[in-house]
N, C-alpha and C positions, 0 to 999 in steps of 0.2 A: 432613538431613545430605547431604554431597554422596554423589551416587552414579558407579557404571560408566556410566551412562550418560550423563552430565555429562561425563566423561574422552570416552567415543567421538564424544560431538558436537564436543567440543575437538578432537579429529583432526585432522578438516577442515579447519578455521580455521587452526592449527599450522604446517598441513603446507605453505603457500602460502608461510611463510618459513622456518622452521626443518627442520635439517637434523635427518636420521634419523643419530645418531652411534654410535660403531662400539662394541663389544663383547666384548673381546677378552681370550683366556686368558693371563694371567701363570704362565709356570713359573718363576721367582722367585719370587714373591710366594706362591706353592701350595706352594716346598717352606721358606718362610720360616714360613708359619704351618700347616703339616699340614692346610689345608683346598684344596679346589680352584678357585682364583681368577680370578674374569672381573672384568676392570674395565668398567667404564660408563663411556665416554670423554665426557662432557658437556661436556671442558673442547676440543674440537673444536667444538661449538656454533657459531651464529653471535654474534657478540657478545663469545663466549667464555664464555657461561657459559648456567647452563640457563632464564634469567630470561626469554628470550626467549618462550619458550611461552606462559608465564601472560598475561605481556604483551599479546601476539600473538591471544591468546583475550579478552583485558579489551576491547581496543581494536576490535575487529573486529564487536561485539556493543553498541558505540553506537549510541543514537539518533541519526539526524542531528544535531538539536538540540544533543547534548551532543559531538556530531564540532565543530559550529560554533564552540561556547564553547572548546575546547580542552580539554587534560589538565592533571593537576599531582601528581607526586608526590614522595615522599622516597625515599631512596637512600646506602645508603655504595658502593653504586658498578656493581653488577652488575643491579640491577631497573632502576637510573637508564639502561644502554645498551641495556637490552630495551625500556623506553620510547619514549628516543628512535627507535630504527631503528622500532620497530614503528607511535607512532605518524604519522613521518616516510613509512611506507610507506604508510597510509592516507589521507593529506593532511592529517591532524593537528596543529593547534598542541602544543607538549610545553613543561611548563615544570618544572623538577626541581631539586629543593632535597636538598643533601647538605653533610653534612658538614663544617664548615672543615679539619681533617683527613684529607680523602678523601683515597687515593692519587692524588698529580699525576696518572697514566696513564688512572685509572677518569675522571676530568675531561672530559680530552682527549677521549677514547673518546665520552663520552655527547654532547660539544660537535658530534663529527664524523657523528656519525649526527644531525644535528640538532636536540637539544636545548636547551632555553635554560637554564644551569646557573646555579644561584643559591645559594652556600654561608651556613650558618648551623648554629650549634653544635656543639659538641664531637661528638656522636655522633647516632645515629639516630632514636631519640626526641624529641629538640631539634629536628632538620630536621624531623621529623615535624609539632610543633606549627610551623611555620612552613608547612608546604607546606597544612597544613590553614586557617592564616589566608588566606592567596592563593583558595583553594576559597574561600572566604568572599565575599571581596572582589572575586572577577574571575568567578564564576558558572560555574569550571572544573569537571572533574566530576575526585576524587580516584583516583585509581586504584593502591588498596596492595598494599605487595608481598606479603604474604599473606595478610592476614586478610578474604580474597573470593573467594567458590565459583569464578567464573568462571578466577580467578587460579589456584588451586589447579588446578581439573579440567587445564588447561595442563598443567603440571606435570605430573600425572599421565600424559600419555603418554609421559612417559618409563618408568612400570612398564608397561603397553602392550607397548614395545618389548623391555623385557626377558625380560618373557614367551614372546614369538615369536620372539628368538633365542636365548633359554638356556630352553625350556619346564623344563627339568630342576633350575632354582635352588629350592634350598632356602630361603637367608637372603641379607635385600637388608639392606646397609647403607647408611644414609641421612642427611648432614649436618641437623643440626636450627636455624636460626636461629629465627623467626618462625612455623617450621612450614609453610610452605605446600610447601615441593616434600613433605617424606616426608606430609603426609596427603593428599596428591594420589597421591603412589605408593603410598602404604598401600591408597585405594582402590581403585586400579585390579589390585591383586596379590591384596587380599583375595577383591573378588569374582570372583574370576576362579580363584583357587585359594587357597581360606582354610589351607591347610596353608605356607604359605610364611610364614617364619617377617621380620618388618619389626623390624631394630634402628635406633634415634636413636640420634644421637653428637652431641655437646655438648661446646664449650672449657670446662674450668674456671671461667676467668675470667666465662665467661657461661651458665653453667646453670642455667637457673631449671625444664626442664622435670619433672625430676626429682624436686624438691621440690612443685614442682605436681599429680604425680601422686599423692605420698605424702599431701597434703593433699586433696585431691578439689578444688579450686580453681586461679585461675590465678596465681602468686607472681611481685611482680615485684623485678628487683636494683634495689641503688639504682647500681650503675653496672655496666658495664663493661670488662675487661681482657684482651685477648686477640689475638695476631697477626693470628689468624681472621677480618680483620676484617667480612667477607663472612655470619656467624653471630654479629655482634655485639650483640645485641639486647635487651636489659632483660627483657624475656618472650615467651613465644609468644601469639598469635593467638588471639579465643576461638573461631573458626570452627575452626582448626587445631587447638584442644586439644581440640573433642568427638571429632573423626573421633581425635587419638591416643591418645587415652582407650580410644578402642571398640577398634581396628586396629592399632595399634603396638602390638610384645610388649614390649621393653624399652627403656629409655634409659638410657644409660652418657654418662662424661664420659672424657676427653683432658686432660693438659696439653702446654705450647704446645711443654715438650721433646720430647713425643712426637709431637707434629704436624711440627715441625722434622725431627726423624728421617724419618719416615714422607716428608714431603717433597722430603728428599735421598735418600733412598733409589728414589722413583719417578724424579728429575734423571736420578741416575746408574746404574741396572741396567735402566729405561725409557726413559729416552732421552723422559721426561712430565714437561712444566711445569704445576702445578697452586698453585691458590694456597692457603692454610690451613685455609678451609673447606671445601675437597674433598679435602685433606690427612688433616682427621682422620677421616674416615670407613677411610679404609685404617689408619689408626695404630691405631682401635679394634680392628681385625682382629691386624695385628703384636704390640700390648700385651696383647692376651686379655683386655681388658674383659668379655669374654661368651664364655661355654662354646659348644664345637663340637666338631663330630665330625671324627676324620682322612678326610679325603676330601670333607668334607661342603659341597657346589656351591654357594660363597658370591659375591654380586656385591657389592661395596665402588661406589657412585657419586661416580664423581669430579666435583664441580657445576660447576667452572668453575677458568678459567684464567687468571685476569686479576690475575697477582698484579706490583704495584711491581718494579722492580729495584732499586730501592733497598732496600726490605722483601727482598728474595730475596736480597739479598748478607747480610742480617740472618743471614735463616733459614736459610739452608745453610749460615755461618759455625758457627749455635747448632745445627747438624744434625751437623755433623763433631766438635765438642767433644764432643755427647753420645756420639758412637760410636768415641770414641778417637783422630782421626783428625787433630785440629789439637788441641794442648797450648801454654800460655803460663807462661814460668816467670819467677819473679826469685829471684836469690841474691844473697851477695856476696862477694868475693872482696878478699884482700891486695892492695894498690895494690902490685905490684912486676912485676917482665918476668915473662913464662910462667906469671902465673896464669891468664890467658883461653884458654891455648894447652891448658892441661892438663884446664880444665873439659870445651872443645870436643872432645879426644881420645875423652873418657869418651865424647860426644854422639855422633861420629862412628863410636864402636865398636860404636854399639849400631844403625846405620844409622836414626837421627832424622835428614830434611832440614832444614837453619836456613831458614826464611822471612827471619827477620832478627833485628838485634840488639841492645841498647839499652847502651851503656857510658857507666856517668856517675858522675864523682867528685866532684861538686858536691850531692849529695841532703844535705840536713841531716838525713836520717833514719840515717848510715853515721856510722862513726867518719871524721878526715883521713886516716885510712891505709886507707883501704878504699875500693871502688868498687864498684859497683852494676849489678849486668847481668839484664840482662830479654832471651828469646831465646823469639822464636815458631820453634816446630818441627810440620812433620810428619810423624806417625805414622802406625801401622798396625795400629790399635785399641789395646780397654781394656788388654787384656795386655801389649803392647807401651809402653804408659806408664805401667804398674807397673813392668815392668823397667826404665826409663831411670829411675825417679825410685827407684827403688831402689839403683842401680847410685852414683846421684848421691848419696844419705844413705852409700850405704856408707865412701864416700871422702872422708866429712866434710863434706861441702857442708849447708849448712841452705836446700832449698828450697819457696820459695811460689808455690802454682800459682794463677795468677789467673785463667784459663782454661782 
């Protein structure tokens, strides 16, 4: 099983490209959840995500031989630009199969570090069996994103580093896709201080670890569903499930409104872009997935930052509805002068700003003397869009909230 000292030989290796990222107390987020909060900025990284290490350790620990053949591996998007930079920095051929639905951005990203990007299947597993027929075929040596000691020990200086700046942490939180970062940091926190207590977080949509645990085996989905797409992944690693079998105390799940939240909430009181699966690792902490003590020196790792803009306009849209903060309505109203004026007074009284507004007397869904209005507003949370739609039923309005 991998050991501490598999993580310290990784160091070295690491340290030649990847950046030592910062560590930093949230007084937000400490007085959000009554624990005392340092984030793990991993989404500083280089690359933007913490892929680079394992990478950086896979690649640097070829034989010649297998430096000569080249690399080949699968990726939704974040191993694939550890890859290429790292093995781009070696003199490394890199050939990396992702996704048809990777994020355009993670594409680009792996393209410009050098990579030779090759899209096939829906999700990760699908790339997977492709990147492994290429290994086949062109005599490249595979290089997966977690289930390999060398990969994982990578990883693992990241608990290394958390150790030497927060000696005092109690509980690390740790995204769980494939497993390889948290049993790389499990190992390096366990033996290092077996009292520190190592939580997995898992999307909904993709948690298989859980059910793995409770069975003694390894369970895999038959798909996946989840923003996260960075912890998308059918099942964990069997290399990664001995080490979180031993070393991980518990694994909890997230859904993707709580990730959303958690997301917007780092945007805007951090002034931190992070993408879904470094999202829920804080969401677990906000939602109280897992008991903790007031005060109690928790680090949340935020793995990477390499989230779409297009996905980001998604997820802080579905971050603000959940927290009250953007509401979508439709009513209707008598086709006559000053029925829109009288609605909008009610809106205006209650200080709802209109985003905008939709007036249609054409829906076959209304009577001819009626008209149809749909009005994005912003709020100022849950309470505040009780009172507006309150205010709205009171004065007869029959309203549906579609958002």
């Amino acid at each position: 099983m991998l050991s501490l000292s598999d993580v310290l030989d990784a160091r070295d290796r690491v340290e030649e490209v990847a950046r030592r990222t910062p560590l930093e107390y949230s007084h937000t987020f400490s007085e959000l959840s009554g624990a005392s909060v340092h984030l793990k900025l991993e989404n500083f990284q280089r690359t933007g995500s913490f892929k680079i290490r394992g990478a950086m350790n896979r690649i640097t620990t070829l034989s010649a031989a297998e430096k000569e053949a080249g690399v080949v591996t699968a990726s939704a998007g974040n191993h694939a630009q550890g890859v290429a930079l790292a093995a781009t920095r070696a003199g490394v051929e890199s050939k990396i199969v992702m996704p048809k639905y990777a994020p355009t951005s993670k594409i680009k990203a792996t393209r410009r570090y050098g990579g030779e990007v090759v899209l096939h299947g829906i999700d990760y597993n699908e790339a997977q069996s492709k990147a492994r027929e290429i290994e086949r075929e062109e005599g490249r040596t595979y290089v997966h994103a977690f289930d390999d000691e060398r990969v994982m020990a990578g990883q693992g200086t990241i608990g290394l580093e958390i150790l030497e700046d927060c000696p005092e942490v109690e509980t690390v939180i740790v995204p769980i896709g494939g497993g390889g970062l948290i049993s790389g940091i499990a190992t390096a926190l366990k033996e290092r201080d077996d009292g520190v207590r190592v939580v997995g977080v898992q999307a909904e949509g993709a948690s298989s670890v859980a059910d793995s645990l409770n069975k003694g085996s390894i369970q895999e989905l038959d798909s996946v569903d989840t923003i996260a797409d960075g912890i998308a992944t059918r099942c964990v690693g069997e290399r990664p499930f001995e080490v979180i079998r031993e070393r991980v105390d518990e694994a909890v799940t997230v859904s993707d409104e709580e990730t959303a939240v958690a997301l917007t909430y780092l945007l805007e009181r951090s002034k931190t872009l992070v993408e879904g699966a470094a999202a829920v690792a804080l969401a677990a902490l906000l939602f109280r997935k897992f008991d903790h003590d007031e005060g109690e020196v928790v680090v949340p790792v935020l793995s990477g930052g390499n989230i779409d803009l297009n996905t980001l306009t998604t997820v802080v849209m579905r971050g603000l509805v959940e927290t009250g903060r953007y509401l979508k309505i439709r009513t209707i109203l008598r086709d006559r002068p000053g029925a829109l004026e009288n609605l909008l007074e009610i809106v205006a009284d209650l200080q709802a700003n209109i985003y905008a507004i939709q007036h249609d007397r054409t829906s076959r869904d209304i009577a001819m003397s009626d008209t149809e209005v749909v009005l994005d507003l912003e709020t100022r949370g849950e309470e505040h869009v009780e009172q507006l739609l309150s205010a709205l039923r009171e004065h007869g309005y029959e309203v549906d909230v579609l958002v």
